[in-house]
ROSE-4610 file (N, C-alpha, C; in Angstrom, 1 decimal, always signed):
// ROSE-4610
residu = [X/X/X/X/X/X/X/X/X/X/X/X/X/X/X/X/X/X/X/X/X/X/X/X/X/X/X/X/X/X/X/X/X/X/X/X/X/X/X/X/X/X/X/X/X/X/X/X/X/X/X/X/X/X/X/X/X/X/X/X/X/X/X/X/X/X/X/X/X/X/X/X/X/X/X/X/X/X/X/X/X/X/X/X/X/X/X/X/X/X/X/X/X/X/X/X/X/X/X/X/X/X/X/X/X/X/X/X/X/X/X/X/X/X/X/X/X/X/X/X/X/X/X/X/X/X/X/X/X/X/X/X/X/X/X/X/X/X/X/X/X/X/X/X/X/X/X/X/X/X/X/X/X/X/X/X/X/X/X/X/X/X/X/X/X/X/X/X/X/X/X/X/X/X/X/X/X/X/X/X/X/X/X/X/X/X/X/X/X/X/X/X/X/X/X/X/X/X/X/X/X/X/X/X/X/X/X/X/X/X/X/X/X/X/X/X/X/X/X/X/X/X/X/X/X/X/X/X/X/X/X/X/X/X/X/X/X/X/X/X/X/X/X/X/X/X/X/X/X/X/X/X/X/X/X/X/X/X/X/X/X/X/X/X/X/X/X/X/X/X/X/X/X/X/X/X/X/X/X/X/X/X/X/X/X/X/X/X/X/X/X/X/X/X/X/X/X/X/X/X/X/X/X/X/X/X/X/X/X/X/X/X/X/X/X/X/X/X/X/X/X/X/X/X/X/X/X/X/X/X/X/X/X/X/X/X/X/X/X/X/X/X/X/X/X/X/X/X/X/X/X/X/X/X/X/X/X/X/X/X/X/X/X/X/X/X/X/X/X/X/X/X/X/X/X/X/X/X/X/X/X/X/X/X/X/X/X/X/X/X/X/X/X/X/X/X/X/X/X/X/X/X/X/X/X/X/X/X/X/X/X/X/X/X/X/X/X/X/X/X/X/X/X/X/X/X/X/X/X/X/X/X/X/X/X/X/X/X/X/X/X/X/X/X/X/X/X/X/X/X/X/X/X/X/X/X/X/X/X/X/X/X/X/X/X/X/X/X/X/X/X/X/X/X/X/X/X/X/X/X/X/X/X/X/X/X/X/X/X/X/X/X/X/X/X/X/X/X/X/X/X/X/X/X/X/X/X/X/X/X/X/X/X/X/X/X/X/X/X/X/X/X/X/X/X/X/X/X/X/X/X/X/X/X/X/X/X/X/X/X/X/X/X/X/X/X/X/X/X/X/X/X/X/X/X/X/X/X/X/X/X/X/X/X]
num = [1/1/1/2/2/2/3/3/3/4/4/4/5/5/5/6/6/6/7/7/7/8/8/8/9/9/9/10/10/10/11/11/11/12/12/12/13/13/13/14/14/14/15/15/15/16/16/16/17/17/17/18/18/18/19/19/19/20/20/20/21/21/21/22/22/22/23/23/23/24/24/24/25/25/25/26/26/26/27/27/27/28/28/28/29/29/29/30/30/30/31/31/31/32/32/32/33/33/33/34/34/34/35/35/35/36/36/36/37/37/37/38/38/38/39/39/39/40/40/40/41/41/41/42/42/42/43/43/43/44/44/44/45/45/45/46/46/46/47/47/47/48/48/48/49/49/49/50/50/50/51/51/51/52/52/52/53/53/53/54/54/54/55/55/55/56/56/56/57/57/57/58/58/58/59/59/59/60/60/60/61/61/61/62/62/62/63/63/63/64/64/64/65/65/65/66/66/66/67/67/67/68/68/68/69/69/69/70/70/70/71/71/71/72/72/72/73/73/73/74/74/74/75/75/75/76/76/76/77/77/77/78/78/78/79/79/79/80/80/80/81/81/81/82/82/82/83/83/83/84/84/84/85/85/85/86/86/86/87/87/87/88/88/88/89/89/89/90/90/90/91/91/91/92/92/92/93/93/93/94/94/94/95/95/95/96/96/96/97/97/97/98/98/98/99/99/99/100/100/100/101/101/101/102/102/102/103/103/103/104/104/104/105/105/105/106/106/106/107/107/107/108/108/108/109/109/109/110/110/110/111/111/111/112/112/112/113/113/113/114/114/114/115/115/115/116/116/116/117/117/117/118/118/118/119/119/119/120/120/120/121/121/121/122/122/122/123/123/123/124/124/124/125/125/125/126/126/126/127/127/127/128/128/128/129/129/129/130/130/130/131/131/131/132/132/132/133/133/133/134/134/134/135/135/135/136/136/136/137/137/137/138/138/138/139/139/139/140/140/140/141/141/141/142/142/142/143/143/143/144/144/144/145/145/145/146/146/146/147/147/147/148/148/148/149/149/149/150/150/150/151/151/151/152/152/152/153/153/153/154/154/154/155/155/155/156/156/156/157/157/157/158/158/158/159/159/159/160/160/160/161/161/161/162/162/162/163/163/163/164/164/164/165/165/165/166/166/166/167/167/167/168/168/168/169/169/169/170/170/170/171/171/171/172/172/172/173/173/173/174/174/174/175/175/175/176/176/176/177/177/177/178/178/178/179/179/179/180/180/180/181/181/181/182/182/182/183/183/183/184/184/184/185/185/185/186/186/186/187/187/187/188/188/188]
x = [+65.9/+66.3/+65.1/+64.9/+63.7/+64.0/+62.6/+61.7/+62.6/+63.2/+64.7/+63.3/+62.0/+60.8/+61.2/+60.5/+60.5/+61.6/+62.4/+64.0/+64.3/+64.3/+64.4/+63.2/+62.0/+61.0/+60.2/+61.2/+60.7/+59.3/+59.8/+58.6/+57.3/+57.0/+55.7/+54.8/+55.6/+55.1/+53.9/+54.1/+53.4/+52.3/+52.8/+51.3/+50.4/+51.1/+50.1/+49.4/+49.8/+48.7/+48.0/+48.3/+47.3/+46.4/+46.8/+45.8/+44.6/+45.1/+44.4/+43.7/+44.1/+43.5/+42.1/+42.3/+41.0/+40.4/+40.3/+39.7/+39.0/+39.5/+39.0/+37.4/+38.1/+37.5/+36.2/+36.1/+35.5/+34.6/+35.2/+33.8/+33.0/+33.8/+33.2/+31.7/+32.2/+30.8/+30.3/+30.0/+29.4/+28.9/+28.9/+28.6/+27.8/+28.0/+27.6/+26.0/+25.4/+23.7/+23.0/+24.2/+23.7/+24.0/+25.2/+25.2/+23.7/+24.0/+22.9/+21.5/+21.2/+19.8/+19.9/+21.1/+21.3/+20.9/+21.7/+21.8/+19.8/+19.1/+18.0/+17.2/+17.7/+16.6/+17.0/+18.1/+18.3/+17.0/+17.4/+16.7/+15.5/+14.8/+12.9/+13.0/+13.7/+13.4/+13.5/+14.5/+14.5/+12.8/+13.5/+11.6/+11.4/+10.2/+10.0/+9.6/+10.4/+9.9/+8.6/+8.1/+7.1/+6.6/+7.7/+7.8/+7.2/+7.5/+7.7/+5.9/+5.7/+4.3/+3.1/+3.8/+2.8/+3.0/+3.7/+3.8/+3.4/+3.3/+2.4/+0.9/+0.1/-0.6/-1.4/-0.4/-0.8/-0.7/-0.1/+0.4/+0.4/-0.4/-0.2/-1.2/-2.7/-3.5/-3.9/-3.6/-3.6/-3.0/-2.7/-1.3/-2.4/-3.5/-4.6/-4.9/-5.3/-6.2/-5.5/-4.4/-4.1/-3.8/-4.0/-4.1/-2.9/-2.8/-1.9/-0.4/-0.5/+0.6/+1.2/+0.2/+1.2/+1.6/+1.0/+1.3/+3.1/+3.3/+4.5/+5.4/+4.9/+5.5/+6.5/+5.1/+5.7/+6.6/+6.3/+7.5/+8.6/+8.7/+10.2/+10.9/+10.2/+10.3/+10.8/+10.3/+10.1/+11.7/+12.0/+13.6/+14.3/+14.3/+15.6/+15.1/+14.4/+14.2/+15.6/+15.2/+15.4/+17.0/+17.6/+19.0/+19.3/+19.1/+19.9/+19.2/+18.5/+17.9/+18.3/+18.9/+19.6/+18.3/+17.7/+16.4/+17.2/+17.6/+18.1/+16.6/+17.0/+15.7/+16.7/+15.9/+16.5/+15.7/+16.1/+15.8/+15.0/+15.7/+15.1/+14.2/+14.3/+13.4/+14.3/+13.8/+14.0/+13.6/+14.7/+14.3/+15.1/+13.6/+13.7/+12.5/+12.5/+11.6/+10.4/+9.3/+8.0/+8.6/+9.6/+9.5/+10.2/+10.8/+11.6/+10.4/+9.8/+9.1/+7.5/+7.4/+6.3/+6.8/+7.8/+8.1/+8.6/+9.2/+9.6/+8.3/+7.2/+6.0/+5.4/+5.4/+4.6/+5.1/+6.5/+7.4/+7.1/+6.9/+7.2/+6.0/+5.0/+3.5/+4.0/+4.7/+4.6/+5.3/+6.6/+7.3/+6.3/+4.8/+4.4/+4.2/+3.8/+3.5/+5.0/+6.3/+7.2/+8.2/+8.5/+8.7/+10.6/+11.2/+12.5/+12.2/+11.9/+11.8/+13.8/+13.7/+14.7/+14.8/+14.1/+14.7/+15.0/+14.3/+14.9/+16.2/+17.0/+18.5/+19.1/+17.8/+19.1/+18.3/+17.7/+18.2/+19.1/+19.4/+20.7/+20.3/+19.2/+19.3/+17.6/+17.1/+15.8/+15.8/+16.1/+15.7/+14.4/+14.1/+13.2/+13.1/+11.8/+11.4/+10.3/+10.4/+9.1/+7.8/+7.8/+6.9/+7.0/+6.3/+6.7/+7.9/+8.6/+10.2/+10.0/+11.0/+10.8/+12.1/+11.7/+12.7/+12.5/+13.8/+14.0/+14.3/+13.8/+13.9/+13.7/+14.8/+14.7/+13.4/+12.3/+11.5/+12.0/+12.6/+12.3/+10.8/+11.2/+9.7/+9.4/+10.5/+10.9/+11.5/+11.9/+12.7/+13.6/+14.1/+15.4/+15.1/+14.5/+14.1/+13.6/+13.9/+13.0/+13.4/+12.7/+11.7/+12.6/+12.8/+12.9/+11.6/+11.4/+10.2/+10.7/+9.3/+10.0/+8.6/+8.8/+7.7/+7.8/+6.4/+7.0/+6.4/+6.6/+6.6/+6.7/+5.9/+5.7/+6.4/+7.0/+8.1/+8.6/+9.5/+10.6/+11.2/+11.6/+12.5/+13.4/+14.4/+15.8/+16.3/+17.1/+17.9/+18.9/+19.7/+21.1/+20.4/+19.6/+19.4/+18.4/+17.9/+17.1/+15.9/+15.1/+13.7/+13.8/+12.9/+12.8/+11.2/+10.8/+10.2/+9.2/+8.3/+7.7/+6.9/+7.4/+7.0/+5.8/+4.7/+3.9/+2.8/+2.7/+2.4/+2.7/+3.7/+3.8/+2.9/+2.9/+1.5/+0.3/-0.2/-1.6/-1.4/-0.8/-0.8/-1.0/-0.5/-0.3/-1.9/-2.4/-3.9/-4.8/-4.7/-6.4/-6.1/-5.9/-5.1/-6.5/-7.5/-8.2/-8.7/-7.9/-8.3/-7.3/-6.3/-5.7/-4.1/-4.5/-3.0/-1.6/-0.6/+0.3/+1.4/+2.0/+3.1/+4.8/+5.0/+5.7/+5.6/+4.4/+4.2/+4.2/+3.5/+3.8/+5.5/+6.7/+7.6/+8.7/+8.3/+8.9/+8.2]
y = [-25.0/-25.8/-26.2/-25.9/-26.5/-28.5/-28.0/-29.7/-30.2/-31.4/-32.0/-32.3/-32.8/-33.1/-32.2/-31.0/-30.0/-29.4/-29.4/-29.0/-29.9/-31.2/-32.2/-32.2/-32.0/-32.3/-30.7/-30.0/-28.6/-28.9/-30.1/-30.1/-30.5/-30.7/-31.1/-29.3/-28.3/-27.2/-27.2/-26.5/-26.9/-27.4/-29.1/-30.0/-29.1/-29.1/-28.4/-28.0/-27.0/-25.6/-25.8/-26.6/-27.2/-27.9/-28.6/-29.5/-28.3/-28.0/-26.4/-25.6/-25.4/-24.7/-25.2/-26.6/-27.6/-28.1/-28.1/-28.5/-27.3/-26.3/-24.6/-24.8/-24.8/-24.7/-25.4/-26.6/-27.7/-27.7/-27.1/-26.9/-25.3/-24.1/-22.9/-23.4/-24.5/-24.8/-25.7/-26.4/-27.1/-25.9/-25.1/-24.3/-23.0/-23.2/-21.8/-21.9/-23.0/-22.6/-22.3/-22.4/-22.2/-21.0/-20.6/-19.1/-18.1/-18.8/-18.0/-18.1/-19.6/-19.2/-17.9/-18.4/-17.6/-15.6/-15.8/-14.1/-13.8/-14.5/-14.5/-14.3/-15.1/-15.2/-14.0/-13.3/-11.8/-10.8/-10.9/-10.2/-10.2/-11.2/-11.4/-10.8/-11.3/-10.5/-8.8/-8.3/-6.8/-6.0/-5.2/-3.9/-3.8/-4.0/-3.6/-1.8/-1.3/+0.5/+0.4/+1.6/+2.5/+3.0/+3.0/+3.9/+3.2/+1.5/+0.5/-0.4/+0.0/-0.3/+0.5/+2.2/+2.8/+2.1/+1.6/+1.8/+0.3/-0.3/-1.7/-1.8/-0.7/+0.1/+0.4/+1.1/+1.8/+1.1/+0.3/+0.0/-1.7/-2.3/-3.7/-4.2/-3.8/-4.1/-5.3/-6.1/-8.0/-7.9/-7.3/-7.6/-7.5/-6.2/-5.8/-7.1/-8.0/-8.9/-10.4/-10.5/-11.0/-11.5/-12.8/-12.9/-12.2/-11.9/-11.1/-12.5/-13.3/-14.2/-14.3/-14.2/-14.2/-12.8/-11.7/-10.6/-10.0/-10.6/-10.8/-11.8/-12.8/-13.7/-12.7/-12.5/-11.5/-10.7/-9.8/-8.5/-9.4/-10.4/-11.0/-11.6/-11.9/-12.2/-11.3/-9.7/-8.5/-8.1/-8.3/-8.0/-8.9/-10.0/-10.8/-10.4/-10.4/-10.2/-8.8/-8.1/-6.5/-6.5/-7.6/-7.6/-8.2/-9.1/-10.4/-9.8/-9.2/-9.8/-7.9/-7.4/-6.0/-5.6/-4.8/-4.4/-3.2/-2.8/-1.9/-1.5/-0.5/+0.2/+0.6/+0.3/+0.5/+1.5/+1.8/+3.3/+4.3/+4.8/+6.1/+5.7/+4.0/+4.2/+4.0/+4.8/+4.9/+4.3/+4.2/+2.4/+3.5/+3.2/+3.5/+2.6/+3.3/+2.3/+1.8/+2.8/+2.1/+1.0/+1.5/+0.2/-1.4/-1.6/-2.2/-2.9/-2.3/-2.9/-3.7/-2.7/-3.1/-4.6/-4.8/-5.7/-6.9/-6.9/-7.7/-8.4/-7.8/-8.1/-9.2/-8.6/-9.4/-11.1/-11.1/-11.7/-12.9/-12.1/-12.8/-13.7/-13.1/-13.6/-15.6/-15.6/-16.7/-17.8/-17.0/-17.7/-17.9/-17.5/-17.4/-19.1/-19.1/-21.1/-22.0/-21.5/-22.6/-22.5/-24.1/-23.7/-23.3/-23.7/-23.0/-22.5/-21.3/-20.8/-20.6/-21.0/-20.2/-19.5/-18.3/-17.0/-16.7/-17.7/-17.8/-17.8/-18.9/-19.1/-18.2/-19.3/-18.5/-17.3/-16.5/-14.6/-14.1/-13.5/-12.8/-11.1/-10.8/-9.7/-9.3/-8.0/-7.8/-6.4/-6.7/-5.6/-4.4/-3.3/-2.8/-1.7/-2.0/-1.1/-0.6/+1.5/+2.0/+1.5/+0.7/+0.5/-0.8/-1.2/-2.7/-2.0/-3.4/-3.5/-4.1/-3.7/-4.4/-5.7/-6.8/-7.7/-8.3/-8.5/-9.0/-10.5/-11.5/-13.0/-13.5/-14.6/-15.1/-16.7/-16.4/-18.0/-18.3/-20.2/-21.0/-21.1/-21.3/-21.8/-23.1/-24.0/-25.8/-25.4/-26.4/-26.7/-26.2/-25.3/-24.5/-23.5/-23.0/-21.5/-20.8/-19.7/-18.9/-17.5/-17.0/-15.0/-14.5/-13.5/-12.1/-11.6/-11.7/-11.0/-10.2/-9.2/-8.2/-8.4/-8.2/-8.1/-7.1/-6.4/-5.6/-6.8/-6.8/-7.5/-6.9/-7.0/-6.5/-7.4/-8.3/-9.0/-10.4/-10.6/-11.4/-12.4/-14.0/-14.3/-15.2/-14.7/-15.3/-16.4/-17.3/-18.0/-17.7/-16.4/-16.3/-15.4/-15.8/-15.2/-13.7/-13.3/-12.1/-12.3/-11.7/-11.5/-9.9/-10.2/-8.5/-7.7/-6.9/-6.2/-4.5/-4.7/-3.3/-2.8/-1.4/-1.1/-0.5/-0.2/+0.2/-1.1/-2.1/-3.6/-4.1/-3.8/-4.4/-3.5/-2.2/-1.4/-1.9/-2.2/-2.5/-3.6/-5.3/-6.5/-6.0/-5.4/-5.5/-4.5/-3.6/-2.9/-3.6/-4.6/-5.4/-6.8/-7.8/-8.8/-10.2/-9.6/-10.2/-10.4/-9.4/-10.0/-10.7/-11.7/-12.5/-12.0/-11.1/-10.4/-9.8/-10.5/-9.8/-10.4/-9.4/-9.9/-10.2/-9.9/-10.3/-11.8/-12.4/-13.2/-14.9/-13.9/-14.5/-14.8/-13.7/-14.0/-14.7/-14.7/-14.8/-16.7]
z = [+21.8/+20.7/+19.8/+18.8/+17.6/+17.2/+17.5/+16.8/+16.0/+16.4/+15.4/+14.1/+14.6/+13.6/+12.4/+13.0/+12.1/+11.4/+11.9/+11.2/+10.0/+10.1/+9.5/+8.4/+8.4/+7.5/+6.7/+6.8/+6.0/+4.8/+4.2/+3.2/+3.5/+5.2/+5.4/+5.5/+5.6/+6.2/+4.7/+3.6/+2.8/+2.8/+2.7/+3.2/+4.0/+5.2/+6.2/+6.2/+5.5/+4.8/+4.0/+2.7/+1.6/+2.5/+3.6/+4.4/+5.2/+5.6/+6.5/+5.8/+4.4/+3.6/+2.9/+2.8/+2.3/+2.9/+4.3/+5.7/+5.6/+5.9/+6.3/+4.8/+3.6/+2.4/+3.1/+2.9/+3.1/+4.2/+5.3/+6.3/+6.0/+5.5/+5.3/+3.8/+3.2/+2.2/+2.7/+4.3/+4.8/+5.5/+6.5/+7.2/+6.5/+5.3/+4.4/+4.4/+4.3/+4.4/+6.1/+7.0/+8.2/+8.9/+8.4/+8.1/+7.5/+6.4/+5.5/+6.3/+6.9/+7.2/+8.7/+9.3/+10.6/+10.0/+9.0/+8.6/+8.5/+7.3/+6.7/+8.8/+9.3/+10.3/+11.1/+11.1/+11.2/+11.1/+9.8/+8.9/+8.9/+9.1/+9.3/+10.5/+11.4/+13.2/+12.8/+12.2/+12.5/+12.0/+13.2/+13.3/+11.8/+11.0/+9.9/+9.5/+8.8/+9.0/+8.1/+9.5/+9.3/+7.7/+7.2/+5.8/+4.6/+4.7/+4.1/+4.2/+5.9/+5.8/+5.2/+4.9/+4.1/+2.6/+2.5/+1.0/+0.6/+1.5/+2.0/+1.4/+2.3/+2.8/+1.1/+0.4/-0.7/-2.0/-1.9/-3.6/-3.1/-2.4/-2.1/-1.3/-1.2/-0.7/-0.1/-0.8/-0.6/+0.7/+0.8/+2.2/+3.4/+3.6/+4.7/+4.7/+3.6/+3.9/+4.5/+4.1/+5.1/+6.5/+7.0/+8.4/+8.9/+10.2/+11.1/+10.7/+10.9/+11.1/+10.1/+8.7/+7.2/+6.8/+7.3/+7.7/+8.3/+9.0/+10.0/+8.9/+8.2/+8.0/+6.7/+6.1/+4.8/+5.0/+5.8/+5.9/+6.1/+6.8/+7.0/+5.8/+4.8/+3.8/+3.0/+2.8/+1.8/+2.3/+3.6/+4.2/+3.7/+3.9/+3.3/+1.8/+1.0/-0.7/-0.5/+0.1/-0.5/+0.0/+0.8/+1.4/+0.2/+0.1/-0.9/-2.6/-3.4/-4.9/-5.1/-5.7/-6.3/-6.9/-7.2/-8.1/-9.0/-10.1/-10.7/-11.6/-12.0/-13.3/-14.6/-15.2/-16.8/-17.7/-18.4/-19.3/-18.2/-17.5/-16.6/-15.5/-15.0/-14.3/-12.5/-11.6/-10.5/-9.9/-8.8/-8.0/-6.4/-6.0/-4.4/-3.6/-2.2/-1.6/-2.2/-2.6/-3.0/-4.3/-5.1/-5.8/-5.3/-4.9/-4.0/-3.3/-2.3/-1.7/-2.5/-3.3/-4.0/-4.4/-5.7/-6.0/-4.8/-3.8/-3.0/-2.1/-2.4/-1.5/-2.5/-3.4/-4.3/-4.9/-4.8/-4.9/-3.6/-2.3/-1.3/-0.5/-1.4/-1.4/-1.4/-3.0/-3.0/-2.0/-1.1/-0.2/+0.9/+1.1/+2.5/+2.7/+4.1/+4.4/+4.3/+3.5/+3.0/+4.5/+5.3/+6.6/+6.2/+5.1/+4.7/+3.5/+3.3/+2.1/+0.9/+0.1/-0.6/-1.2/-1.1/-1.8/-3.2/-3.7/-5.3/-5.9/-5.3/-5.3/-6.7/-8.0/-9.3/-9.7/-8.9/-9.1/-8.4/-9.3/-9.5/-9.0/-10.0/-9.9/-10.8/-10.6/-10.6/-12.0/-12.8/-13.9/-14.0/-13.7/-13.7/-14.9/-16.1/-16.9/-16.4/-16.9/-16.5/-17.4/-18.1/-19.1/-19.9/-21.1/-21.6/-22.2/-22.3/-23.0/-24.2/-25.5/-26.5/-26.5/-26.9/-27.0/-28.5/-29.0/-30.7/-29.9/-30.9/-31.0/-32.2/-32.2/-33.9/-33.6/-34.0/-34.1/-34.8/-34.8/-35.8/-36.3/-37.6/-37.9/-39.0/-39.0/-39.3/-40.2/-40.6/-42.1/-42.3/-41.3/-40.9/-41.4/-41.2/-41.4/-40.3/-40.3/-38.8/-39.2/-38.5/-38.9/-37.3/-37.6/-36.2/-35.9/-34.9/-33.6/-33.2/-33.1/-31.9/-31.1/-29.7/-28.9/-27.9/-27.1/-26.5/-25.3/-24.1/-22.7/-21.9/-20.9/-19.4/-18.4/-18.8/-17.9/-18.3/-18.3/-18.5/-17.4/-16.9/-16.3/-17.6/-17.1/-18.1/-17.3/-17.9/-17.5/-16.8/-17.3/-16.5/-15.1/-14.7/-13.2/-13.1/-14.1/-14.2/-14.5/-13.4/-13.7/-14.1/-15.8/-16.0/-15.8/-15.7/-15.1/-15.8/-16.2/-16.5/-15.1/-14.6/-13.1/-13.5/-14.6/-14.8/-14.6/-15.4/-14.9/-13.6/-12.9/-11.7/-10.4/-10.8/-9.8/-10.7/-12.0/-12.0/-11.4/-11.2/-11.0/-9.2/-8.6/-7.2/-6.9/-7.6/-7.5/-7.1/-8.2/-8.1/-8.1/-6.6/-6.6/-7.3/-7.8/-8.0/-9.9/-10.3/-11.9/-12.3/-11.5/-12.1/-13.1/-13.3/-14.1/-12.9/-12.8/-11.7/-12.5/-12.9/-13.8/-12.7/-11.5/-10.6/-10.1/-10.0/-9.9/-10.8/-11.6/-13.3/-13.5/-13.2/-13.3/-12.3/-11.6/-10.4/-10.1]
């Protein structure tokens, strides 16, 4: 024989569920940064490849000099970058490991020492040019007037979540960590 309750009150089923539904809601965006660090602390533990440390090795030198501990710390870092931040190339440029890595190292230089790093929440996504890019912009220039620019740039961070990128500038910046020019860093 059914719940005379439930027989009688059909219109609470509803509730129920609206209720169940916004409890569920409500703890999955309480629970969502503990997730995330759980996944991130994944991801720093996995074996770093072999492949990744030639290319370490070759195109990121800063990294040798490095103590052993910020060493370790980095690659864990260059892994969660390269899971979570998309790196695309734009006009013909190809995006595989050395670039990927290259840029994620350099990037990740600056998360070293931070005891919760965040990952650069508002990137979205990693634009890669083989070369400078040209960008048009209107300056004001007072009195309500303003001129169109064009400029060419070795790298860009926008507002809607893109750091942009010339991969020719991003190998000289990562070469010689000592003349001060690293345009990854600069953007990032």
């Amino acid at each position: 024989m059914p719940d005379a309750a439930l027989t009688q009150a059909p219109a609470l089923w509803p509730l129920l569920v609206l209720a169940a539904l916004v409890l569920g809601g409500a703890l999955a965006v309480l629970l969502q940064p503990r997730w995330r660090e759980r996944r991130r602390a994944r991801l720093r533990a996995q074996p770093f490849p072999a492949a990744w440390r030639r290319i370490l090795r070759q195109r990121v030198p800063l990294v040798a000099r490095l103590p052993a501990d910020l060493q370790r710390q980095l690659k864990g870092h260059i892994q969660v970058l390269l899971a979570e931040k998309p790196i695309i190339g734009c006009q013909g440029q190809r995006i595989g490991d050395e670039q990927r890595v290259t840029i994620a190292a350099q990037a990740g230089l600056l998360l070293l020492g931070q005891p919760r790093p965040d990952y650069f929440p508002a990137l979205r996504q990693i634009l890669v040019y083989p070369g400078a890019f040209v960008v048009d912009r209107v300056v004001p220039q007072g009195a309500g007037l303003q001129r169109d620019e064009r400029r060419a740039l070795s790298g860009e961070s926008w507002q809607q979540g893109q750091v942009i990128l010339s991969w020719a500038d991003v190998l000289a910046g990562a070469a010689d960590p000592a003349d001060g020019q690293n345009v990854v860093l600069h953007e990032f």
